[in-house]
N, C-alpha and C positions, 0 to 999 in steps of 0.2 A: 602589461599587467596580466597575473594569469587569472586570476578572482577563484571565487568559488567552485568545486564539481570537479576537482580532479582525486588521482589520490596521491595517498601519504608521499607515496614512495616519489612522485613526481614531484611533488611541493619539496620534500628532501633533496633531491637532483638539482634542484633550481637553487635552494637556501644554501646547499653547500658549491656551486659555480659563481655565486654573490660573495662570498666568504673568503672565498679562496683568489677571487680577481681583488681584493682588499687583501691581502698577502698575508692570510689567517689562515694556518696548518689546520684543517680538519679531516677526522678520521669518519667513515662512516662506514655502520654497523659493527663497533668496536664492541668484542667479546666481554665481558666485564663478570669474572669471578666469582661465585657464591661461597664462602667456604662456611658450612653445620658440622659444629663437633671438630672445626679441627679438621675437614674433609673438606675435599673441594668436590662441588656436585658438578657431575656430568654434562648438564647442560648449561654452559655460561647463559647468562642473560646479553642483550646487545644493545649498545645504546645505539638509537638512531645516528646521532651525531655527535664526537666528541671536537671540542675548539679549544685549539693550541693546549692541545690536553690534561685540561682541567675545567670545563665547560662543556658538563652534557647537557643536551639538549633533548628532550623526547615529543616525538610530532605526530601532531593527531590531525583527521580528517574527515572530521564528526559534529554533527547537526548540534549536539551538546554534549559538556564535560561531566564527568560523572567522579564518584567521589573514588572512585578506582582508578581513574586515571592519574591524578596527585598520589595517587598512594602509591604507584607503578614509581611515577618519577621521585617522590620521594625515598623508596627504597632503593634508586639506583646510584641518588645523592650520595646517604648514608651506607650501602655496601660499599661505594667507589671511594669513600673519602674524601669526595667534593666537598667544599665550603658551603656551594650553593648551585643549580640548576635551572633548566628554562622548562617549559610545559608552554609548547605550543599548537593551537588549533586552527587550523586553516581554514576551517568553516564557520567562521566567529561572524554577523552580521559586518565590522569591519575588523582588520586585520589586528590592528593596534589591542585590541579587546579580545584578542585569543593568545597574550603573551601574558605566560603567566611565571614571576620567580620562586624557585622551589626550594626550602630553607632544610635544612636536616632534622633538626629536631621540631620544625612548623606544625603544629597539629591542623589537620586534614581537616574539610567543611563534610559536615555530613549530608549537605546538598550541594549540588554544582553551584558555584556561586554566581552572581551577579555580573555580568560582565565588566561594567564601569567600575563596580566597587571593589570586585576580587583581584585585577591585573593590579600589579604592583612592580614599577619597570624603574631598573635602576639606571635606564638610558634609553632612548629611541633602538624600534627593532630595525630591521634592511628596510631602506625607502620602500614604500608600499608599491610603488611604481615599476619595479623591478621585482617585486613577485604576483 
């Protein structure tokens, strides 16, 4: 178990070697397209984690969520054409309560929410014992 205090990018490294030993194609820091006006902008956006690609994932590594972060992952939902997304935070008291599902048209909390009351999981995330 790796717990709390590392960063993102590690917590990432691990989530996708868990993922991928369960014989689940994931891409990571996949480019993801802005197009304004009919233009595609310069700088793609990256999802941390794309699974079996239609399942982005965006991973945080933060004492607490803020209402920017949902809005990060929900605009990556809605530019990508995903159904739905994960918003997870590795620095959640425990693990299970930093998994958050991210709907496309979901309107945002204009405070970080609640732990117990805000995660809305539509299955168990990786055994907690394994990250």
């Amino acid at each position: 178990m790796l717990g709390p205090g590392l960063r993102e990018q590690d917590y990432a490294d691990c989530l996708a070697i868990d993922l991928d030993q369960q014989g689940l194609v994931v891409e990571r820091e996949r480019p993801l397209s802005l197009v304004y006006k009919g233009r595609a902008l310069s700088r793609a956006a990256r999802l941390d984690l794309l699974i079996e690609g239609r399942l982005p994932v965006e991973l945080k590594a933060v004492d607490t969520l803020h209402p920017h972060h949902f809005l990060q992952a929900r605009s990556y939902v809605r530019f990508g054409g995903f159904p739905l997304g994960i918003l997870v935070n590795f620095h959640a008291a425990r693990l299970i309560d930093g998994w958050h599902r991210i709907l496309p048209g979901k309107s945002i909390p204009s405070t970080a929410p609640p732990a117990a009351a805000a995660s809305s999981h539509e299955g168990p995330p990786p055994d907690e014992e394994t990250l």
